[in-house]
SENULUM-552626 format. One record per residue (C-alpha): x, y, z. Coordinates in steps of 0.5 Angstrom, whole numbers, padded with zeros to 4 digits, always signed. Each point is the difference from the previous one (the first is absolute). Example, Ala and Ser with C-alpha at 12.3 -4.5 7.8 and 13.67 -1.06 7.14 Angstrom:
BEGIN
+0025-0009+0016;+0002+0007-0002;
REM end
This chain:
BEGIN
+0021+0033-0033;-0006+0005+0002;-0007+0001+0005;+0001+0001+0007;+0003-0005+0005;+0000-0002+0007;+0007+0000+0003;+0004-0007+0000;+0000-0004+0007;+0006-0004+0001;+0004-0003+0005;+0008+0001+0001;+0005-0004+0005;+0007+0000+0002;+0002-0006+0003;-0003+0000+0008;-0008+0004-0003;-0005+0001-0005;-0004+0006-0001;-0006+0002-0004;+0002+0007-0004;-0004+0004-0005;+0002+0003-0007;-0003+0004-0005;+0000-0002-0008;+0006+0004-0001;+0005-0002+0005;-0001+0005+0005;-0004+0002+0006;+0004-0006+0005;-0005-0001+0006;+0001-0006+0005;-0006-0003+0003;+0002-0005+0005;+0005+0001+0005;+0004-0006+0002;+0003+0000+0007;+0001-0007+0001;+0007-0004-0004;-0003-0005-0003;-0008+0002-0002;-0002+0000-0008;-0006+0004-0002;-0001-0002-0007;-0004-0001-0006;-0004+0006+0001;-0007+0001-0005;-0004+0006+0000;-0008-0001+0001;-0004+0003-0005;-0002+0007+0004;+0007+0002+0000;+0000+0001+0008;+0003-0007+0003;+0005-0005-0002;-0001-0007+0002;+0008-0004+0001;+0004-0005+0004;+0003+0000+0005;+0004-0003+0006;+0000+0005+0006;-0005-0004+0004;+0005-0006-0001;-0003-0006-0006;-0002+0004-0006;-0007+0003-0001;-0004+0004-0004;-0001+0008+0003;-0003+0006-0003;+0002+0007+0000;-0004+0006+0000;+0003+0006-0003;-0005+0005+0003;+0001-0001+0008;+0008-0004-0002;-0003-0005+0004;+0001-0008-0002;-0004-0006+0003;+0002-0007+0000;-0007-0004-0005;+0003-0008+0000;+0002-0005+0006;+0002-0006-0002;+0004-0003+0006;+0005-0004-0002;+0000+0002-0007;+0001+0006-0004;-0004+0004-0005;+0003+0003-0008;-0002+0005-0005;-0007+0003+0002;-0004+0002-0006;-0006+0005+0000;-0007-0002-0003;-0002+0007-0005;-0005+0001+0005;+0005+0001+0004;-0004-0004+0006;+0004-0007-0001;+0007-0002+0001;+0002-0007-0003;+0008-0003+0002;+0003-0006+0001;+0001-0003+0007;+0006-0006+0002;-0004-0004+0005;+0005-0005+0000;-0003-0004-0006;+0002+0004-0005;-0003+0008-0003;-0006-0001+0000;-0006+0006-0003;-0004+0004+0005;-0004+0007+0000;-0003+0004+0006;-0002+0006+0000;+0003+0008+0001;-0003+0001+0007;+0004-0008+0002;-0007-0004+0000;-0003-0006-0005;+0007-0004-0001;-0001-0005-0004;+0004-0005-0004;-0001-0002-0007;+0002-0007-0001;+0004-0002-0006;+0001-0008+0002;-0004-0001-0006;+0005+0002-0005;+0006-0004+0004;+0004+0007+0002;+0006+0000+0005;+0001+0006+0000;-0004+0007-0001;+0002+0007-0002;+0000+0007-0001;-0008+0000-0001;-0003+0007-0003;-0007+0002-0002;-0001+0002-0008;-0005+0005-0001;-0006-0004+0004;+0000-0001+0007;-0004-0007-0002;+0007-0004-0002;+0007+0000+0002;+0006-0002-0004;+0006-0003+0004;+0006-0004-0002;-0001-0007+0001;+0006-0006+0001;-0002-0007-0001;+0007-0004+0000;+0007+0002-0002;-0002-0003-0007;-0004+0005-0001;+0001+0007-0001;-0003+0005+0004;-0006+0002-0004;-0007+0006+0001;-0006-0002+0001;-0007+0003+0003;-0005-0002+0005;-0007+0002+0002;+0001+0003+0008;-0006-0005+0002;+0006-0005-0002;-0003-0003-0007;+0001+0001-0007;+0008-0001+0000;+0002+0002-0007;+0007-0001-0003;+0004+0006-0003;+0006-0001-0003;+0006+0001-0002;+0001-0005-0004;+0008-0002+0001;+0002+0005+0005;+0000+0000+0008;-0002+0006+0003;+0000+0003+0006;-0003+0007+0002;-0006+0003-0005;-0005+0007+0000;-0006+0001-0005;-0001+0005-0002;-0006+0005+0001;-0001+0002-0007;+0000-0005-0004;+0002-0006+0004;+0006-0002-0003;+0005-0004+0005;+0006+0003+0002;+0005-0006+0002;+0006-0002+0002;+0003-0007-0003;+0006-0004-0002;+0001-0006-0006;-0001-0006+0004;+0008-0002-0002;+0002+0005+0004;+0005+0000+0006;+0000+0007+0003;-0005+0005+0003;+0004+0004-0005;-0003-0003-0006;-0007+0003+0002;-0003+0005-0005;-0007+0005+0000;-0006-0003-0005;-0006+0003-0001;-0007-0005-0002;-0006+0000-0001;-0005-0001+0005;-0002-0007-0003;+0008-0002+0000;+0001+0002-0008;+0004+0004-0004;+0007+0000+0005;+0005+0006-0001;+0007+0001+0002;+0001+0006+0003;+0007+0000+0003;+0006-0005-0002;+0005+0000+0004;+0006-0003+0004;-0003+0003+0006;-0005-0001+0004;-0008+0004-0002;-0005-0002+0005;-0006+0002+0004;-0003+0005-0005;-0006+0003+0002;-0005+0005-0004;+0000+0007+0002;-0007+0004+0001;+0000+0002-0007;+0001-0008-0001;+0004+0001-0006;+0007+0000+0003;+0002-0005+0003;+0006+0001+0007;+0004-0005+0002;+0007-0002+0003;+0006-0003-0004;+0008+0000+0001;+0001+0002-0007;+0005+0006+0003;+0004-0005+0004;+0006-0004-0002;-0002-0007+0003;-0006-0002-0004;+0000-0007+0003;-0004-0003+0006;+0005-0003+0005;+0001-0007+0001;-0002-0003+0007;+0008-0001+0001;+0000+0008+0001;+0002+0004+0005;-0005+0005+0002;+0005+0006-0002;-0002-0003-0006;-0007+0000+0000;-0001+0007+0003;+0005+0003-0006;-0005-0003-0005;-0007+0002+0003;+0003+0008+0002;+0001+0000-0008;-0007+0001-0001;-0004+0007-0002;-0007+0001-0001;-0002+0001-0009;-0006+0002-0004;-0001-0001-0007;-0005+0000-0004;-0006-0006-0003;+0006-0001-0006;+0006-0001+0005;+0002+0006-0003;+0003+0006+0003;+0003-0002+0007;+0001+0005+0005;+0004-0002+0007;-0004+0004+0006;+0005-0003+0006;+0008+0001+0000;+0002-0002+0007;+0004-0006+0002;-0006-0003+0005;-0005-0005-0004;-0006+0003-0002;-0006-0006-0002;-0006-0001-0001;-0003+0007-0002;-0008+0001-0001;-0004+0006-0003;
REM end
């Protein structure tokens, strides 16, 4: 893996918080971003703006989970989104960097909106058209015309990738084919979809592997298969290699039932580390080694 890249934002928790921290493509230079005070606030899903200067996350100091945006400059963040009785999930910045798409449970389900940077123009892009339940992880390609998002329609359907205009036309299904997914990133360079996905069969969170496809859902690989759980790939800034987080070091690969104790539950997530490796699943390499949860890493 060469070229330059930007450091690896992510967050790690214990049992009572979660922060958001920084780390370089090597494992080094450990910065923490944010400084939870409070037992019980999460600040999660971190994603870079394009400039590199603000990180756009979730969290739920103010009460409900809400979209809130860091300056790395002035180390001042805002909060962008307001939803009352609900909650906002997993911003994702446009290329231009001037809007911010994320998914809002208003009581009815996920459904997709965008606002702008400076917290105007919030706008919901309807999908009752395609008979969705429930929307997730939406993400800009390499256009700012168009997002991609995660679509559940039934349970008898896996979850699958599709793209729609941002005026709300021209929906176009993806894919994959045969495999339900979850979270995804597109790459910069090329537009190859990273994703994270399980057979249709499988009964356990730890049966989710990383693929790769194209941008128009052909040519599907594998790149991890494991016990454990791979998920969350992101691009890195080279978008070529590809972070993510997996429990591949830990001994409990499986997802715990509901049954469980919440000891239990705590002992599987602290088992996960950040990784990356390359576009062939080649060469892994652990960044993190702690005995907090380290998720949802971005570069």
């Amino acid at each position: 893996m060469i070229g330059k890249f930007r450091d690896i934002v992510f967050s790690s928790a214990n049992d009572n918080d979660e922060d958001i921290y920084t780390i370089d493509i090597n494992g080094k230079n450990l910065s923490r971003l944010t400084q939870t005070s409070d037992k019980g606030v999460s600040n999660r899903t971190p994603e870079w703006s394009p400039s590199g200067k603000s990180i756009a996350f979730q969290s739920n100091c103010g009460g409900n989970p809400e979209i809130y945006i860091l300056n790395l400059v002035s180390k001042e963040y805002r909060k962008l989104t307001d939803t009352p009785d609900g909650s906002a999930h997993h911003p994702a910045w446009s290329p231009d960097g001037k809007t911010i798409a994320y998914v809002a449970d208003t009581g009815k389900g996920f459904e997709l909106y965008t606002i702008k940077a400076d917290g105007t123009n919030q706008t919901k892009i309807s999908l009752e058209n395609l008979g969705a339940t429930n929307i997730f992880n939406p993400c800009f390609g390499q256009s700012s015309k168009y997002i991609y998002f995660v679509l559940e329609v039934d349970i008898e359907h896996p979850d699958q990738l599709w793209r729609i205009d941002l005026d709300g036309s021209n929906p176009k299904f993806i894919g994959p084919e045969g495999l339900s997914i979850f979270e995804f990133d597109i790459s910069t360079s090329d537009n190859t979809i990273v994703f994270d996905a399980k057979t249709n069969n499988a009964s356990h969170l730890g049966d989710w592997d990383i693929y790769t496809m194209n941008s128009d859902g052909s040519n599907i690989k594998r790149l991890t298969s494991l016990k454990a759980m791979s998920s969350r790939p992101k691009w890195l800034s080279d978008g070529k290699t590809i972070v993510f987080h997996s429990n591949r070091f830990g001994k409990n690969y499986h997802q715990p039932s509901a049954n469980d104790p919440l000891e239990t539950w705590i002992q599987w997530w602290n088992q996960f580390e950040i990784c990356i490796m390359d576009e062939r699943g080649d060469t892994v390499m652990r960044l993190t080694n702690n005995k907090l949860r380290d998720l949802h890493p971005d570069g």
